[in-house]
N, CA and C atoms as a LAMMPS dump frame, in Angstrom:
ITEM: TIMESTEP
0
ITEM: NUMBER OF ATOMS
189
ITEM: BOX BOUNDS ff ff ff
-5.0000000000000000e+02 5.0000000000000000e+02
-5.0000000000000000e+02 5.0000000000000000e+02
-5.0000000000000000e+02 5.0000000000000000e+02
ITEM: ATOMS id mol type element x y z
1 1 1 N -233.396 -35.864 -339.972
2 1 2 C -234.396 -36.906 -339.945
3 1 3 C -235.638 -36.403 -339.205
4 2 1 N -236.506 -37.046 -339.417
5 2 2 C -237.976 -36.418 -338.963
6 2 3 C -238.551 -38.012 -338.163
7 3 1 N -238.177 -38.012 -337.059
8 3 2 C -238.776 -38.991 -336.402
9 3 3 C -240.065 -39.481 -336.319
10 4 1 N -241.186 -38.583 -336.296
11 4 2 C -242.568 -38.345 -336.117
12 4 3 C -243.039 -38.808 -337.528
13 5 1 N -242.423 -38.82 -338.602
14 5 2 C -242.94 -38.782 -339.578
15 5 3 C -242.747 -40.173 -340.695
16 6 1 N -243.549 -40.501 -340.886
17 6 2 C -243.319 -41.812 -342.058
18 6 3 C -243.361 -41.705 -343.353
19 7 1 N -242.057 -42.19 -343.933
20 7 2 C -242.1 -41.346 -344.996
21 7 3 C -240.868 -42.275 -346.019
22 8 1 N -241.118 -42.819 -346.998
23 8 2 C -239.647 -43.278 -348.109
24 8 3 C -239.247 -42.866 -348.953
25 9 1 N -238.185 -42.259 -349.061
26 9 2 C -237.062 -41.845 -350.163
27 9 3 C -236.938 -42.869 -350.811
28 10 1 N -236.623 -42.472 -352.177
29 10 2 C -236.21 -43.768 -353.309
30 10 3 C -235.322 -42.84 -354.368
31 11 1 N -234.279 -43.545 -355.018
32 11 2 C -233.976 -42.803 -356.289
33 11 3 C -235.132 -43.18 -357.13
34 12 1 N -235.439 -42.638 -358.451
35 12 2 C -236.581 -42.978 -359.375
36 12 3 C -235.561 -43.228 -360.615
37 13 1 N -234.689 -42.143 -361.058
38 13 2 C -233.862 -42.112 -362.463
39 13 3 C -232.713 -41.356 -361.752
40 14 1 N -231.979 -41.137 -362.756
41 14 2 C -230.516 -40.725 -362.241
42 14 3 C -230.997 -39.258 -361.912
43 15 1 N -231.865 -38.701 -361.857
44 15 2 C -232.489 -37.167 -361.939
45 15 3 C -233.382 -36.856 -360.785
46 16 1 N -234.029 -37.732 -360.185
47 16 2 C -235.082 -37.915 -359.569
48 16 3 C -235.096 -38.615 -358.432
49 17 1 N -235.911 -38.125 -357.297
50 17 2 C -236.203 -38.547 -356.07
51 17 3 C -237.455 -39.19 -355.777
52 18 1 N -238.114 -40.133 -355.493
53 18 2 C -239.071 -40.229 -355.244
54 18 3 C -239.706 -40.321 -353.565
55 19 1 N -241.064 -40.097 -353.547
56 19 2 C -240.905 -40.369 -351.936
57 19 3 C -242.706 -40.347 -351.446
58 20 1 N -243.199 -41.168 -350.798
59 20 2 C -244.079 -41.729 -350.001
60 20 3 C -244.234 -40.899 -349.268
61 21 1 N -245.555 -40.482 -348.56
62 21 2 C -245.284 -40.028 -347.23
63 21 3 C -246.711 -40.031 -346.859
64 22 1 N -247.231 -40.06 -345.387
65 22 2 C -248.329 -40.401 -345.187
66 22 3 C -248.633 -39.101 -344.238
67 23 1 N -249.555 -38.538 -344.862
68 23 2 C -250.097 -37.319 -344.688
69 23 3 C -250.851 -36.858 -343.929
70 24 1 N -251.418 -37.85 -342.824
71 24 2 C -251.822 -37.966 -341.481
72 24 3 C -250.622 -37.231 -340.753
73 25 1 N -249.934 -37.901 -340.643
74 25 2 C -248.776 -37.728 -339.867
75 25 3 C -248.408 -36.045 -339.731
76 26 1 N -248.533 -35.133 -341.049
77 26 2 C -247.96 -33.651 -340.668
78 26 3 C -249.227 -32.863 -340.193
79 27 1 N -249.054 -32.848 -339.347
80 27 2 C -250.549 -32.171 -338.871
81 27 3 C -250.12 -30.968 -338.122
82 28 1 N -250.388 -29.458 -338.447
83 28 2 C -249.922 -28.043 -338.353
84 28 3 C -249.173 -27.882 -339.352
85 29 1 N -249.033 -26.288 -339.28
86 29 2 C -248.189 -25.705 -339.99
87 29 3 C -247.004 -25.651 -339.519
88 30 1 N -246.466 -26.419 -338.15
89 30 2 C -245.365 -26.221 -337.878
90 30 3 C -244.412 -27.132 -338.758
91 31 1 N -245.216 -28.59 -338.634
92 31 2 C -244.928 -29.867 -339.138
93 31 3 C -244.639 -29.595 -340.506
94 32 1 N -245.428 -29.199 -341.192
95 32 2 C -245.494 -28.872 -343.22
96 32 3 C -244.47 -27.976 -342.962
97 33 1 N -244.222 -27.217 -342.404
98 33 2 C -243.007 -26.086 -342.887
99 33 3 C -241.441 -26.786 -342.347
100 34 1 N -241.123 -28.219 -341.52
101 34 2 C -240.34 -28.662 -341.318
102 34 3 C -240.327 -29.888 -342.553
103 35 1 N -241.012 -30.335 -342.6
104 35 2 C -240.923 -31.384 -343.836
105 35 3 C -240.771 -30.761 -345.003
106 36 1 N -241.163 -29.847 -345.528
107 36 2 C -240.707 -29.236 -347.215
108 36 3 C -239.048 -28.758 -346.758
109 37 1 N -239.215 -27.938 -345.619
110 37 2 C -237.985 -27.844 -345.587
111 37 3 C -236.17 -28.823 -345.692
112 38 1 N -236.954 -30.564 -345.028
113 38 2 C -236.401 -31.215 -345.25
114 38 3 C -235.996 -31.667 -346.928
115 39 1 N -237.64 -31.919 -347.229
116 39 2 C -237.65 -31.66 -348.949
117 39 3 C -236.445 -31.25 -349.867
118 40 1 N -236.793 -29.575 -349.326
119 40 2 C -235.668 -29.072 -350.004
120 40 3 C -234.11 -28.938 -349.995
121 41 1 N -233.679 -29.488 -348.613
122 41 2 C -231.908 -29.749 -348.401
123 41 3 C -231.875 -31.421 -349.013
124 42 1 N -232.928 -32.302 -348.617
125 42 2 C -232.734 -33.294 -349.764
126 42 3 C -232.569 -32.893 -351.211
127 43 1 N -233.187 -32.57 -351.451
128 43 2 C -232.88 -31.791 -353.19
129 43 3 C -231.798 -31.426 -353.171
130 44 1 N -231.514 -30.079 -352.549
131 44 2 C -229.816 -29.787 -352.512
132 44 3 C -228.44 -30.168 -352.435
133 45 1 N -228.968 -30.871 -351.605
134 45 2 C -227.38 -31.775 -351.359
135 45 3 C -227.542 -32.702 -352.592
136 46 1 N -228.007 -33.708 -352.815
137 46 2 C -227.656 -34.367 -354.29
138 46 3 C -228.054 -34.021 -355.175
139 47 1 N -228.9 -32.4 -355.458
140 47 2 C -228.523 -31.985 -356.441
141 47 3 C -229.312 -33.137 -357.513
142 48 1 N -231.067 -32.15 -356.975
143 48 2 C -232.024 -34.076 -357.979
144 48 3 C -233.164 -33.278 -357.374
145 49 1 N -234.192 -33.553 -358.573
146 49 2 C -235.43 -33.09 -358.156
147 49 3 C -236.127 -34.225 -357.383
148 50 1 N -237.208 -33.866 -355.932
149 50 2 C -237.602 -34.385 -355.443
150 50 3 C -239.337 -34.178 -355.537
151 51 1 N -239.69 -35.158 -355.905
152 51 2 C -240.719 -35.617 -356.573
153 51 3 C -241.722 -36.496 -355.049
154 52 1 N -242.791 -36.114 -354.888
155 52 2 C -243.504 -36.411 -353.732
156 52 3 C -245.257 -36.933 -354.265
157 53 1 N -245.231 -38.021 -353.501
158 53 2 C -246.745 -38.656 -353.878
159 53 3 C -247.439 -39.24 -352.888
160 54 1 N -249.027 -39.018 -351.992
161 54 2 C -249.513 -39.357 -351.224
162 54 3 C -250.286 -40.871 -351.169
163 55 1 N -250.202 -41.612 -351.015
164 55 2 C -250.57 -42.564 -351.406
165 55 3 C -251.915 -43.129 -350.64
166 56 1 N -253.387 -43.294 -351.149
167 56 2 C -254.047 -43.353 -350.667
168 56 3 C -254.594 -44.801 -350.105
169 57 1 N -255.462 -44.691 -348.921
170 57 2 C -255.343 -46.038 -348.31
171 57 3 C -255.924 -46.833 -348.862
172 58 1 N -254.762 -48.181 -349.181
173 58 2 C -255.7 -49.733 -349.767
174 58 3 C -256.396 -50.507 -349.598
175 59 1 N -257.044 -50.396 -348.427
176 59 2 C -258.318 -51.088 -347.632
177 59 3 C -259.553 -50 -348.43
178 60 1 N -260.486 -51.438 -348.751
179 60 2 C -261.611 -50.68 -349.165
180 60 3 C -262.74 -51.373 -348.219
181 61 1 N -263.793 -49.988 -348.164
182 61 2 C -264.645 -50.184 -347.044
183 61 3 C -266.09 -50.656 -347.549
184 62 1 N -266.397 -52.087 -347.364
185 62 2 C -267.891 -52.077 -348.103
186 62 3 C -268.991 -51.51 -347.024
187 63 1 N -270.158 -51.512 -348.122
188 63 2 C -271.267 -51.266 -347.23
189 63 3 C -272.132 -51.577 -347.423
């Protein structure tokens, strides 16, 4: 688990992972090379592609 980090797993199809994650949050290269890494033992163990999407913020700013 990645405490620091906000982030949702979902199944999508019987094949597929889906997952949220807010991209503020990994800040260094230490951070990105612990989260893909998580990435990828999620993938492994059930054996399912994991599929990742940033989702940009829904507040819009007038001016």
């Amino acid at each position: 688990m990645l405490p620091w980090l906000g982030y949702i797993v979902r199944p999508r199809t019987p094949d597929e992972i889906v997952g949220d994650v807010s991209l503020y949050e990994i800040r260094g290269q230490q951070r990105l090379d612990v989260f893909c890494e998580f990435l990828r033992r999620l993938g492994r163990t059930l054996g399912k592609r994991v599929l990742l999407s940033a989702r940009a913020p829904t507040t819009t700013t007038r001016r």
